[in-house]
C-alpha positions in Angstrom: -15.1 2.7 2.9 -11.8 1.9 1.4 -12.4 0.2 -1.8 -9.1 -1.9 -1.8 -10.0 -2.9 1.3 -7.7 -3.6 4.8 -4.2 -5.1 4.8 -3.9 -8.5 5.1 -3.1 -10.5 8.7 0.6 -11.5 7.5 1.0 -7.5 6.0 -0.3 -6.2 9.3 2.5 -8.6 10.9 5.0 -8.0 9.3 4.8 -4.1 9.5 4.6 -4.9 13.2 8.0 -6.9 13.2 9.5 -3.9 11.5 8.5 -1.5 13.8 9.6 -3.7 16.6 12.9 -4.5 15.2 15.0 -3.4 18.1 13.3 -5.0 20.5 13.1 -8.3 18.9 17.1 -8.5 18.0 20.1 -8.5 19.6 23.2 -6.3 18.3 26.4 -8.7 17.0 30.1 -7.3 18.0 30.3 -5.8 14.4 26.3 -3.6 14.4 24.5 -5.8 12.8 21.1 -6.9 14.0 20.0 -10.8 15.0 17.0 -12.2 16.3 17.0 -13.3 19.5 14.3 -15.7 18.6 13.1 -16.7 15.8 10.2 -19.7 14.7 11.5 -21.4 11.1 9.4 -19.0 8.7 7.6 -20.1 6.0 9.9 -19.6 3.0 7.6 -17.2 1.5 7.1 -15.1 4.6 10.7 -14.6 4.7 10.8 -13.2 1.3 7.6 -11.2 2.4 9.7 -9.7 5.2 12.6 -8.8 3.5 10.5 -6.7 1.0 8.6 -5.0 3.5 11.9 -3.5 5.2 13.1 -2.4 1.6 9.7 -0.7 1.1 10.0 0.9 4.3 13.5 1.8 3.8 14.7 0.3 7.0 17.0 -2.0 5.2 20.4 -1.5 5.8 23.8 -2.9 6.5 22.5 -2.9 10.6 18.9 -4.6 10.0 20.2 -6.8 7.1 22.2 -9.1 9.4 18.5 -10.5 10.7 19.3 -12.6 7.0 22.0 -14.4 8.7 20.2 -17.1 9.8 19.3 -19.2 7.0 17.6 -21.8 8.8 15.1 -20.0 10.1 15.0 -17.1 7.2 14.9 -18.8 4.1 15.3 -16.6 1.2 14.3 -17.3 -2.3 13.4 -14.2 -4.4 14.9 -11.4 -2.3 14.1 -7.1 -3.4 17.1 -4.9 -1.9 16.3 -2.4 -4.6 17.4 1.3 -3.6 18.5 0.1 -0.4 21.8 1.4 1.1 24.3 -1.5 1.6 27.8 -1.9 1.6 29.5 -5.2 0.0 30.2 -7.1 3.6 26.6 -7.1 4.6 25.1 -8.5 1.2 27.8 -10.9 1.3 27.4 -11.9 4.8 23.2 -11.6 5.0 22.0 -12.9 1.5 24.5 -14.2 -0.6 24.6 -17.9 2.0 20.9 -18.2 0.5 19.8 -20.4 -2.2 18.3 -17.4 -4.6 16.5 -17.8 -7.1 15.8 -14.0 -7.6 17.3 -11.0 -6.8 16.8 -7.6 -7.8 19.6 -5.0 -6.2 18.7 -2.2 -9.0 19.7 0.8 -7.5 21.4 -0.2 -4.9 23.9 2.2 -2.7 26.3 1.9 0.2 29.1 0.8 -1.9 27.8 -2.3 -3.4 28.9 -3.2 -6.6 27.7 -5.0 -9.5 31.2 -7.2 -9.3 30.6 -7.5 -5.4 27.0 -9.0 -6.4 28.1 -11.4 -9.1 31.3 -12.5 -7.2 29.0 -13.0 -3.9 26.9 -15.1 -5.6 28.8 -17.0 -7.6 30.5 -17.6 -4.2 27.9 -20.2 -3.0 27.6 -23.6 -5.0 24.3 -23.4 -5.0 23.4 -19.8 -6.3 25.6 -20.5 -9.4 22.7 -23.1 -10.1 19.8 -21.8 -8.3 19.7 -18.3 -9.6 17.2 -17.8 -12.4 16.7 -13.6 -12.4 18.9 -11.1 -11.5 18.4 -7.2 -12.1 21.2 -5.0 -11.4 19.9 -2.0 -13.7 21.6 1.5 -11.9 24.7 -0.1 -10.7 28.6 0.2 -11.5 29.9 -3.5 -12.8 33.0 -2.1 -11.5 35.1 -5.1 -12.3 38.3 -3.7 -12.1 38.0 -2.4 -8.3 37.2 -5.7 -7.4 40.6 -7.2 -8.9 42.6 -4.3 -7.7 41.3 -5.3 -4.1 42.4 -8.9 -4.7 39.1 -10.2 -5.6 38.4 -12.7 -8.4 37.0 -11.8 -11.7 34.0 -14.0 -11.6 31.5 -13.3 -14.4 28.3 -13.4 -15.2 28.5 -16.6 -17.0 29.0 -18.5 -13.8 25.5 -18.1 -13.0 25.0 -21.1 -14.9 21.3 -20.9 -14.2 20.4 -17.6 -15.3 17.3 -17.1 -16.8 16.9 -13.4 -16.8 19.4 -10.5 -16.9 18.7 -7.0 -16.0 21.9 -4.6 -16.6 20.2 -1.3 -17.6 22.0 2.0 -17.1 25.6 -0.2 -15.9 28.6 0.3 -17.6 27.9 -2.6 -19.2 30.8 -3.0 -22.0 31.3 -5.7 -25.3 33.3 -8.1 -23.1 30.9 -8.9 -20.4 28.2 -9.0 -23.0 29.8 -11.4 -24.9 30.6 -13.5 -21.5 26.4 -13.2 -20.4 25.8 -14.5 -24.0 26.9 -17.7 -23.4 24.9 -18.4 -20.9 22.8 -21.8 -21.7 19.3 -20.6 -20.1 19.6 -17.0 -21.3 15.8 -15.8 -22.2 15.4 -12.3 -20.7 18.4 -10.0 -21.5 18.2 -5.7 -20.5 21.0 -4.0 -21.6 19.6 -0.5 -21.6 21.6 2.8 -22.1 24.9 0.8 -21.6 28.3 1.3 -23.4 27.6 -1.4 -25.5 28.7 -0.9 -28.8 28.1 -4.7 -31.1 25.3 -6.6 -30.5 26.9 -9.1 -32.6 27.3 -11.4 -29.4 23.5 -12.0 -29.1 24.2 -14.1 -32.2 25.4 -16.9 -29.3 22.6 -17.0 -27.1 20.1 -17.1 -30.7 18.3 -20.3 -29.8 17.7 -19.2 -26.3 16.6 -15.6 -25.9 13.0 -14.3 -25.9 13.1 -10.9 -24.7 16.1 -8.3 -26.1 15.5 -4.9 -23.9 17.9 -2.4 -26.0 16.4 1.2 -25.0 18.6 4.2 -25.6 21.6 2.7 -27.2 23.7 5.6 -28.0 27.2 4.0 -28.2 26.0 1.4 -31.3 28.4 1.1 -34.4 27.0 -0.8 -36.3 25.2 -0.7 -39.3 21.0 -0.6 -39.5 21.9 -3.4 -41.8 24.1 -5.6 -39.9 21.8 -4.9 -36.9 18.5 -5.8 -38.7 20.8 -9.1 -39.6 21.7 -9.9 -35.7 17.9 -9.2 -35.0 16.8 -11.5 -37.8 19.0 -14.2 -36.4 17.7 -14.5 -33.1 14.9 -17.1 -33.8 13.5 -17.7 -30.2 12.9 -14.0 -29.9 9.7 -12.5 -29.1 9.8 -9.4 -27.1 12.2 -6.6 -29.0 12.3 -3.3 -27.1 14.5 -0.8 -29.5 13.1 2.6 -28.1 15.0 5.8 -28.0 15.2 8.9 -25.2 13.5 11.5 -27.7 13.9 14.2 -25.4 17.7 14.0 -25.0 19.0 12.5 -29.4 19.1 15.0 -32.3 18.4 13.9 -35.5 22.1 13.1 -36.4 22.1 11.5 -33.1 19.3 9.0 -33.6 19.4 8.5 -37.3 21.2 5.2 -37.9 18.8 3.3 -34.9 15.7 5.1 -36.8 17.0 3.9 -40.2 17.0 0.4 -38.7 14.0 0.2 -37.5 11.8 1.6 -40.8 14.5 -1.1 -42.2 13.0 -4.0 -39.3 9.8 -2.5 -39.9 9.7 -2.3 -44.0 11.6 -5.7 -44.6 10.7 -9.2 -45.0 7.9 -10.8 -43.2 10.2 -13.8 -42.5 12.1 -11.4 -40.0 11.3 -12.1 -36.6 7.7 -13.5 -38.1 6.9 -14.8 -34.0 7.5 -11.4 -32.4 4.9 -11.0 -29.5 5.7 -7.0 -28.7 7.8 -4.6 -29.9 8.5 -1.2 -28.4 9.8 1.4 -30.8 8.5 4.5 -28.7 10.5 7.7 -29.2 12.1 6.3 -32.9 11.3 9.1 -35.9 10.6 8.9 -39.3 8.4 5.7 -38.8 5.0 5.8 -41.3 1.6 4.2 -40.7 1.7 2.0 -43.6 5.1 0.3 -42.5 3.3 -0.1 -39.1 0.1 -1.5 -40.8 2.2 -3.9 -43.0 4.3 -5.4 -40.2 1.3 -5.8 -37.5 -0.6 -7.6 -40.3 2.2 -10.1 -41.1 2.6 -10.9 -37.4 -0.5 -12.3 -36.5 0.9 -13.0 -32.8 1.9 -9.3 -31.8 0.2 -8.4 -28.9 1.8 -5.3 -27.6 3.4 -2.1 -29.8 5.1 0.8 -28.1 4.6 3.9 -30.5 4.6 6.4 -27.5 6.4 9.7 -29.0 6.5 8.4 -32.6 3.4 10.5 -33.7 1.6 7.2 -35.4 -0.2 5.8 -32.3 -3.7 7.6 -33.9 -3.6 5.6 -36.8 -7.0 4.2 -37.5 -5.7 1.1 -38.4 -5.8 -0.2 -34.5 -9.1 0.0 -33.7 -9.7 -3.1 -35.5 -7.0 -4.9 -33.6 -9.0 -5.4 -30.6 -6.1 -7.5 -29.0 -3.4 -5.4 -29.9 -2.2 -3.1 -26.6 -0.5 0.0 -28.2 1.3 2.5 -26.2 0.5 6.0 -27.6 -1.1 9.0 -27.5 -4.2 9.0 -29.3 -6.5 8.1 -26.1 -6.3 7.6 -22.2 -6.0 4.0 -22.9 -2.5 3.8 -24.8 -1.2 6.9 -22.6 -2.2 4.8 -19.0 -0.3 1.6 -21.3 2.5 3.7 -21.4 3.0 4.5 -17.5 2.5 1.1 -16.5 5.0 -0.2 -18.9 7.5 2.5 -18.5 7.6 3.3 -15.1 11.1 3.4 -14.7 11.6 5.5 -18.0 12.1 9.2 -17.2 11.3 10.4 -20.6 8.1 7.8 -21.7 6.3 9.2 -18.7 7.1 12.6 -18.9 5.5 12.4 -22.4 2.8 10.0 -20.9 2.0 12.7 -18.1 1.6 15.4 -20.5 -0.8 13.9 -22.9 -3.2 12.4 -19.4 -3.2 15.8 -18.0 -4.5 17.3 -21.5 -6.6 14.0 -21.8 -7.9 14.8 -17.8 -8.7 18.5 -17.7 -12.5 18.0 -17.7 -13.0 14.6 -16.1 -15.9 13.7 -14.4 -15.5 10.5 -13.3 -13.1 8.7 -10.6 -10.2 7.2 -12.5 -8.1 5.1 -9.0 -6.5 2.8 -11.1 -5.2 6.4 -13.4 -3.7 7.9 -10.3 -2.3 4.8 -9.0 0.0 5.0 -12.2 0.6 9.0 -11.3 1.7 8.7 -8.1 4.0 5.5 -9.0 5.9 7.8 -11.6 6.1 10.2 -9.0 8.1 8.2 -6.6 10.1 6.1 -8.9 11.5 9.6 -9.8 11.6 11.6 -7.0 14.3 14.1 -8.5 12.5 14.8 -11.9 11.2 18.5 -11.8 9.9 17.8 -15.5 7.9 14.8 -14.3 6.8 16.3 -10.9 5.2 19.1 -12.7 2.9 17.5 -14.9 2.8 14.7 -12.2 1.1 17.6 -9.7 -1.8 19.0 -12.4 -3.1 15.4 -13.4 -3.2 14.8 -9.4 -5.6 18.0 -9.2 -7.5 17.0 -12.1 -7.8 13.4 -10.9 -8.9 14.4 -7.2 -10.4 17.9 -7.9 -14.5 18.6 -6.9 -16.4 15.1 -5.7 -13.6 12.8 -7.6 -11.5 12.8 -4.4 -14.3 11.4 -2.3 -15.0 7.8 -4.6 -11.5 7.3 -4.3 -9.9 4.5 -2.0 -8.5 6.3 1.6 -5.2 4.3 1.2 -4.6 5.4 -2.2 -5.6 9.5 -1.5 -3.0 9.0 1.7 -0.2 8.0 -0.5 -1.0 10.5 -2.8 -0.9 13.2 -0.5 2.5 11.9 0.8 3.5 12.0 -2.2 2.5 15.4 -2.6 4.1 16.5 0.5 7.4 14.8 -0.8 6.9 16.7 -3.9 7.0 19.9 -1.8 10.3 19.3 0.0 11.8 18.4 -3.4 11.4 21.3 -5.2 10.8 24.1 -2.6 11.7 26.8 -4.9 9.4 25.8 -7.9 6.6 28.1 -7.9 4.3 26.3 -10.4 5.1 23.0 -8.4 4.0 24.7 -4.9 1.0 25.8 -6.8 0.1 22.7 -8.2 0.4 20.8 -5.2 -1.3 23.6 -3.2 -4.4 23.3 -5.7 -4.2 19.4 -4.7 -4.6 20.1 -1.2 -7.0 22.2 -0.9 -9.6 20.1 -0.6 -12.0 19.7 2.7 -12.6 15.9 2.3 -8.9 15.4 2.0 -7.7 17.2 4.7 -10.8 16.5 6.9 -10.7 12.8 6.0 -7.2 11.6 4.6 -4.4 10.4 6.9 -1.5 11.9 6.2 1.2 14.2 8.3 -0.4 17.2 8.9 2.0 18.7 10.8 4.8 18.5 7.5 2.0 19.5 5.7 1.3 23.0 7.6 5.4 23.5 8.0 5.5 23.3 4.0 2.4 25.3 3.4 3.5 28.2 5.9 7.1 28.2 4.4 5.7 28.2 0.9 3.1 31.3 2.0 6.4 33.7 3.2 8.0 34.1 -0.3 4.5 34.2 -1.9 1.8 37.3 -2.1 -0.3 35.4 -5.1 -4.0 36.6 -3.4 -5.8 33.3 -5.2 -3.2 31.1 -3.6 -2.6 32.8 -0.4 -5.9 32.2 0.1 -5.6 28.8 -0.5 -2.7 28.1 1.4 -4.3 30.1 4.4 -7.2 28.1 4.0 -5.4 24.8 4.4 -2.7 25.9 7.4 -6.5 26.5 8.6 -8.1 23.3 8.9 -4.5 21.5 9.5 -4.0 23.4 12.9 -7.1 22.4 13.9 -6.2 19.0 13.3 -2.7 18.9 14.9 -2.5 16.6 18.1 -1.4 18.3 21.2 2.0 17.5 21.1 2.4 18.6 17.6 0.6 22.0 18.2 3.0 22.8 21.4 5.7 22.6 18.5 4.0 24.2 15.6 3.1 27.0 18.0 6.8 27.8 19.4 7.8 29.1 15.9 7.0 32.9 16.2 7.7 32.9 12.4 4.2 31.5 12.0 2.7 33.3 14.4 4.3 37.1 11.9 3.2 35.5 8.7 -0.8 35.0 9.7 -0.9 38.4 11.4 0.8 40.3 8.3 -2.1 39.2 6.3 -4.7 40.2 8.7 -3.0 43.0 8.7 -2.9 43.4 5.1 -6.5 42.9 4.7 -7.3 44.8 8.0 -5.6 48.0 6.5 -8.0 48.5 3.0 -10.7 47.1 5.1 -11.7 43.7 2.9 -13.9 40.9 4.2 -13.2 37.6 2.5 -12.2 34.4 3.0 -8.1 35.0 3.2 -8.7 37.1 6.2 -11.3 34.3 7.7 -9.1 31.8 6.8 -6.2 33.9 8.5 -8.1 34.5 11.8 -9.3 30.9 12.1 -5.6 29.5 11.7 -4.7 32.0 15.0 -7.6 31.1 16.5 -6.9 27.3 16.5 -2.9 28.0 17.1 -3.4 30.0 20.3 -5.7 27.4 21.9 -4.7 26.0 24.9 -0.9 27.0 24.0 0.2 29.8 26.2 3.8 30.0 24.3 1.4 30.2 21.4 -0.2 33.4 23.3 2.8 34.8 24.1 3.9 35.0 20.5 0.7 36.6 19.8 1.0 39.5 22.1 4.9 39.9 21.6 4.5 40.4 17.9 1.7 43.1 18.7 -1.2 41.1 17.8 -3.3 42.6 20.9 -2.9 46.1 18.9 -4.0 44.6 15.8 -7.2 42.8 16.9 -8.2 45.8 18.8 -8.5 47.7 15.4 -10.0 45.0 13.6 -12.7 44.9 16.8 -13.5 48.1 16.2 -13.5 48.9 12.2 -15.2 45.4 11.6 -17.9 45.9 14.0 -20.9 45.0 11.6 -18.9 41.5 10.7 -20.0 39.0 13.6 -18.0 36.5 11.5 -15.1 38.4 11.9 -15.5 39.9 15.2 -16.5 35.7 16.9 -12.6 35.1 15.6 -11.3 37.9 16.6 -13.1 37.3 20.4 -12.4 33.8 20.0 -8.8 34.4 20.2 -8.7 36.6 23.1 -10.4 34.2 24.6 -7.6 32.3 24.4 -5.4 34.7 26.0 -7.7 35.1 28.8 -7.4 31.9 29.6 -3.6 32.1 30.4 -3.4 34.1 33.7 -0.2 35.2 33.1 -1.3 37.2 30.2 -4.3 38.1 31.8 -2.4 41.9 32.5 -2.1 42.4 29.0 -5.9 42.6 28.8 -6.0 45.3 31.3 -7.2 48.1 29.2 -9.9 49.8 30.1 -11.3 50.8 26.6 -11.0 47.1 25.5 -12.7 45.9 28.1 -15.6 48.2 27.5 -15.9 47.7 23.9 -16.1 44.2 25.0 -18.8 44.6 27.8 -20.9 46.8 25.0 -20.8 43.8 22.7 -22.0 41.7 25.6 -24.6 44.0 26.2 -25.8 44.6 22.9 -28.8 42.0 22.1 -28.6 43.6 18.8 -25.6 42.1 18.3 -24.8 37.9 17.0 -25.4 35.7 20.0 -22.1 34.1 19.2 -20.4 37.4 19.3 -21.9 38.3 23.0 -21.0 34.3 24.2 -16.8 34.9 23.1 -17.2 39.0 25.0 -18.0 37.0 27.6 -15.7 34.5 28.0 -13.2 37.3 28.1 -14.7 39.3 31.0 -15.5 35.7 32.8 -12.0 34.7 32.6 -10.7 38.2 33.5 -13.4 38.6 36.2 -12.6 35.3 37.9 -9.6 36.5 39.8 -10.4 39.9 41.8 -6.5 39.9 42.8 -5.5 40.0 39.4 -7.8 42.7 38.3 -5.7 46.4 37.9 -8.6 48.3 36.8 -11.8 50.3 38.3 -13.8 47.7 40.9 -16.9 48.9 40.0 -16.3 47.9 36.4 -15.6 44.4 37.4 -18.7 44.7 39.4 -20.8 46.2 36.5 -18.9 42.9 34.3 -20.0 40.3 36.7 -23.4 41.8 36.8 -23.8 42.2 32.8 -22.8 38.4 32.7 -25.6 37.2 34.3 -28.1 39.5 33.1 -27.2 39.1 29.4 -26.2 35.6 29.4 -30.1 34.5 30.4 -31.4 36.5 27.5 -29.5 34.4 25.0 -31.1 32.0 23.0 -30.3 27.7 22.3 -27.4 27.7 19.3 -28.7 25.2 16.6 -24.9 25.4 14.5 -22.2 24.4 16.1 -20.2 27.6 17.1 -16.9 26.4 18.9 -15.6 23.2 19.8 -13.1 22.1 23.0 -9.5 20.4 23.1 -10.0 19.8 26.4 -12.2 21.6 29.8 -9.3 22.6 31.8 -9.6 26.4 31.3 -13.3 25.7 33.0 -12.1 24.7 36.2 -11.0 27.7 37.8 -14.5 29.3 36.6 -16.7 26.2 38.0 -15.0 26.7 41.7 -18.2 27.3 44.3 -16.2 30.5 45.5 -16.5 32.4 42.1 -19.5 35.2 41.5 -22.4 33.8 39.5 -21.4 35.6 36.5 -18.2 33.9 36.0 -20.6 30.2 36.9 -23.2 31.2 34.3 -21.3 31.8 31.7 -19.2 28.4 32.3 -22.1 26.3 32.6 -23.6 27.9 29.8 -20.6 27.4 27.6 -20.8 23.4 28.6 -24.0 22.8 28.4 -24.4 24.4 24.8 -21.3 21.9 23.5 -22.8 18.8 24.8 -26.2 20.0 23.7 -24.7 19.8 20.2 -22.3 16.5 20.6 -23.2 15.2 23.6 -21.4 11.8 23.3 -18.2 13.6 22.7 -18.2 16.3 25.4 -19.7 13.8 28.3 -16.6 11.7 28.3 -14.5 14.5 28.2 -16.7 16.2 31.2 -16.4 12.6 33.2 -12.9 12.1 32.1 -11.1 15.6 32.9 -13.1 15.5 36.4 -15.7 18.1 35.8 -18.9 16.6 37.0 -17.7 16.2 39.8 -17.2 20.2 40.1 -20.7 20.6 38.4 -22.2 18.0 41.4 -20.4 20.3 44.0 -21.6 23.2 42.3 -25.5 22.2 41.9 -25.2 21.1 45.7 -23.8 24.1 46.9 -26.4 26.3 48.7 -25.8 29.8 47.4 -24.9 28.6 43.8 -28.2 30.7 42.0 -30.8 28.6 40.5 -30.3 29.7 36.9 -26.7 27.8 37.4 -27.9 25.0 39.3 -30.6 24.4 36.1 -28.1 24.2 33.6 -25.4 22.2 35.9 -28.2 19.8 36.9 -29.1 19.4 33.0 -25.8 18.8 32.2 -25.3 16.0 34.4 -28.7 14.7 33.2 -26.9 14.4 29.7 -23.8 12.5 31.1 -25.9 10.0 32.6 -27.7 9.6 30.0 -24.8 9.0 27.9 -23.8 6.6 30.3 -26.7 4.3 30.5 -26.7 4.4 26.7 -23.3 3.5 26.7 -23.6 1.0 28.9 -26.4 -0.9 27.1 -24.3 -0.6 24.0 -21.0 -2.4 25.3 -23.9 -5.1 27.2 -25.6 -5.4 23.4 -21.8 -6.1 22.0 -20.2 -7.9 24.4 -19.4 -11.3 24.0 -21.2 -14.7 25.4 -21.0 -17.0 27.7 -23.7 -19.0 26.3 
């Protein structure tokens, strides 16, 4: 059961209203989308549905213009984060709302951080209304918008901003000086900008509670002055004055490290309220500054030392409230993904130090890979952090861990992974790591996920690769992936004749020096599943002299039943396609065959897949091109051996569907051919008879089996097994029945 239980009624919903999009909207004379109908949602809803067409990147300058109607769609805290949208549409869709939030981080299409303010500042009541507004990832872009005739609006006409987000803009001195004199400012991030005075946060001193100030390269100002500004701004109690320690030299960092031993060294009168400060990736800091400052500010609650090589100081486990981002333990390391998710370098490091901390885990940790697979997809491009990103998925998922784990969570994972795969297709350790993830039965028996990207990228990744420990995983999970591809998707999986070359070069391969192991099984099973039912899938087989190949491997592994059931499974296959039924023709096939059939030394399940192929091949007398008397010595072998075989406990072969049966259950056929029908059906639903006796009554072969048991010359070794098998199917149907009467609903 999924732990985090099923989506909600209104998630459920709205998924369905953005699936259904098209169909519920008319298209305006500029492509834009609008209802045709639409109840007055409830304001939050609105938001609600909004978000969910961000999240599932359907949000765009056509699906946007739903927003138009602002009766109906209220908006109120709107997400277009990373959504692709050009200036018109936000203007037109969101900006005739009265916001109070809006995050447009990220954005593309065109859409500028001027268009944004200018937009806004447009409607009366957004100038007033607005309270948070995160822009991090744009271009401000003023001048483009007054070269085009627009207005330089700024920031400070959003009287009633609250919060600011500007991180990684070309935010410059001037606008900063305009968004500090805003009256409501608390929340300012002004992130790896081109700022280059802070001075103008001297304006906003009675106001602001939270200064975000990572990676400020572009500074000049003294650690002096700047502990000054800091020690000014008396409403302040969240200071973030990390650094990027991957990408700063020592000369590089030194003045924003001197102010900071300065901040942390200084009086205790200096920001004497803080709450948090985050000083991750800053050098030269010592325990006993830390220890001095966190014990003169009673009221500090959170204290980002991630990279600083002082988060193991002893001194914190006697702060039992103080959170501490770090690497001394799993705790300050998961601290450090949640709070820097958007931080390339803090989870990098973070993701190093959890896979070291997560090598020999033996517990599920859900909550651990959440945080994983979030870094992941908020930085799909980052080689550095997909690499690290893919071992702590194996380690988290790895043996019985995967199994305790919620099904939602392991699905996005695996998405993930698959993304990861696409990403970096030339990455070797990457592949690996990801192919290690995968190879797992519960999650690629149990997990939903797209199996058919999943065996595209697995096959592609196998061509360029000849590493035996991972070629056998990656032939282990193509594998169990055919097997689980719908019909539709196996009719285009098996068209690619590149697939087909790449499984039978490494039966080959194995098939020249002889080895039995679990590559070669793997190998065999994956051609097994590929050719069934798909004649193109056949075809392929026999055009890239597969037929030669598994005759070899008939013969040289002749004491391997394991090996020779796939190997007879598969020209099963064949023989089920009539038009390939020539290509069978060979004499000394078909009498190796008919000697394993006769054998009883030899595995039952060996002797049941020889005689599917002579059944099949034996079924049409006007296609047979060889000797009569050995197709009357085949039919006569059929019968004789089949009734010497004993009841299969272990499920031995399974069905997409009964269709290659029917020409075999016709009342004109020889027993032989019947038996070994019959016999094939009644051992499947024997072993899952609920399964098999809907697809017997659905595909229309009881009806065949009635005609077949009713039929006076059918022989009474046929007749046994058709009339049990019907037995079965009624059974199941009476069972059934009484189920659906026990469950129904009612009346009184």
């Amino acid at each position: 059961m999924d732990a985090e239980g099923p989506p909600t009624l209104c998630d459920l919903c709205l998924a369905q209203v953005c699936r259904s999009l098209s169909s519920l909207c008319s298209m305006r004379a500029d492509g834009s989308m609008s209802l045709i109908w639409a109840p007055v949602f409830p304001q939050e809803t609105a938001d609600q549905l909004l978000n969910h067409m961000a999240a599932k990147e359907i949000l765009n300058d056509t699906t946007v213009g739903i927003f138009r109607n602002c009766k109906e769609l209220r908006l109120r805290r709107a997400s277009i984060r990373s959504c692709p949208l050009s200036a018109e549409a936000f203007h037109l869709a969101l900006c005739p709302h009265r916001l109070l939030e809006l995050d447009a981080s990220w954005v593309s299409g065109g859409l500028t951080g001027a268009d944004i303010v200018s937009g806004l500042a447009s409607n009366p009541e957004c100038r007033s209304s607005l309270q948070r507004l995160s822009l991090n990832g744009l271009r401000l872009d003023w001048e483009s918008l007054e070269a085009n005739g627009g207005i330089h609006v700024g920031f400070s006409s959003l009287r009633g901003l609250r919060m600011l987000n500007l991180a990684n803009t070309d935010l410059n001195d001037a606008a900063l000086e305009d968004i500090c004199t805003l009256p409501h400012l608390e929340t300012l991030d002004i992130s790896c900008s081109a700022i280059s005075k802070l001075t103008a946060l001297l304006e906003c001193k009675n106001t602001l509670r939270s200064l975000i100030a990572h990676r400020q390269r572009h500074l000049d100002m003294s650690p002096a002055r700047l502990v000054f500004v800091f020690s000014q701004l008396h409403a302040l109690k969240h200071l973030d004055f990390s650094e990027d320690h991957f990408s700063v030299d020592d000369s590089d960092g030194r003045d924003g490290d001197e102010t900071v031993r300065q901040l942390l060294e200084g009086s205790p009168q200096v920001l004497p309220s803080l709450v948090s400060l985050d000083i991750s990736g800053r050098k030269r800091i010592s325990e006993a500054a830390i220890r001095s400052f966190v014990e003169s500010r009673s009221g500090l609650v959170f204290l980002g030392l991630l990279a600083t090589g002082v988060s193991s100081c002893d001194f914190f486990s006697t702060q039992k409230n103080l959170k501490v981002t770090g690497e001394a333990d799993e705790n300050q390391v998961c601290e450090a993904l949640r709070r820097y998710r958007d931080r390339e370098c803090f989870v990098r490091e973070a993701l190093v130090h959890l896979y070291s901390l997560t090598t020999d885990t033996d517990k599920p940790q859900p909550d651990v890979l959440k945080l994983v697979v979030s870094g992941m997809q908020r930085h799909p491009t980052s080689l550095h952090i997909h690499l690290v990103a893919t071992a702590c998925v194996f380690n988290l998922t790895t043996q019985d861990l995967a199994e305790a784990m919620p099904i939602s969570l392991l699905s996005s994972t695996v998405t993930q992974l698959l993304n990861t795969m696409k990403n970096f297709p030339n990455h070797q350790q990457v592949q690996k790591n990801c192919l290690l993830a995968l190879c797992s039965d519960y999650i690629l028996q149990e997990v939903p996920f797209d199996k058919y990207l999943a065996a595209m990228l697995v096959i592609n990744w196998l061509s360029s690769h000849e590493d035996p420990t991972l070629q056998r995983m990656a032939v282990a999970v193509i594998s169990i992936l055919v097997a689980k591809l719908s019909t539709e998707e196996m009719a285009q999986f098996s068209k690619d004749i590149f697939i087909m070359k790449q499984l039978l070069a490494i039966v080959q391969q194995k098939a020249m020096v002889g080895v039995v192991d679990s590559t070669l099984k793997f190998a065999l099973s994956a051609l097994w599943n590929l050719t069934d039912e798909m004649p193109v899938a056949a075809r392929n087989f026999i055009e890239c002299r597969g037929l030669e190949l598994y005759e070899e491997v008939l013969e040289s592994y002749y004491t391997e039943p394991s090996i020779q059931q796939k190997v007879l499974g598969l020209l099963n296959n064949i023989a089920e396609v009539e038009e390939l039924q020539v290509d069978l023709m060979e004499e000394d096939l078909l009498e190796h065959i008919l000697s394993l059939l006769q054998d009883s030394q030899v595995d039952v399940g060996v002797r049941y897949f020889a005689g599917g192929i002579l059944a099949h091949l034996a079924s049409r007398p006007d296609a047979w091109t060889l000797e009569n008397e050995l197709r009357s010595t085949v039919l006569k072998q059929l019968h004789d051996s089949i009734m010497t075989w004993t009841h299969l406990e272990r499920e031995m072969v399974s069905y997409r569907s009964f269709h290659p049966f029917c020409p075999l259950l016709q009342t004109c056929q020889p027993a032989g051919v019947q038996l070994w029908a019959v016999w094939a059906i009644h051992l499947v639903c024997t072993q899952n008879t609920s399964h098999y006796s809907s697809m017997l009554e659905k595909e229309g072969l009881t009806e065949l089996l009635k005609a077949l048991a009713a039929h006076p010359s059918t022989h009474s070794d046929i007749k046994g097994l058709s009339d049990s098998i019907l037995s079965m199917v009624e059974q199941h149907q009476i069972h059934a029945g009484a189920f659906n009467n026990q469950t129904a609903p009612q009346s009184s």
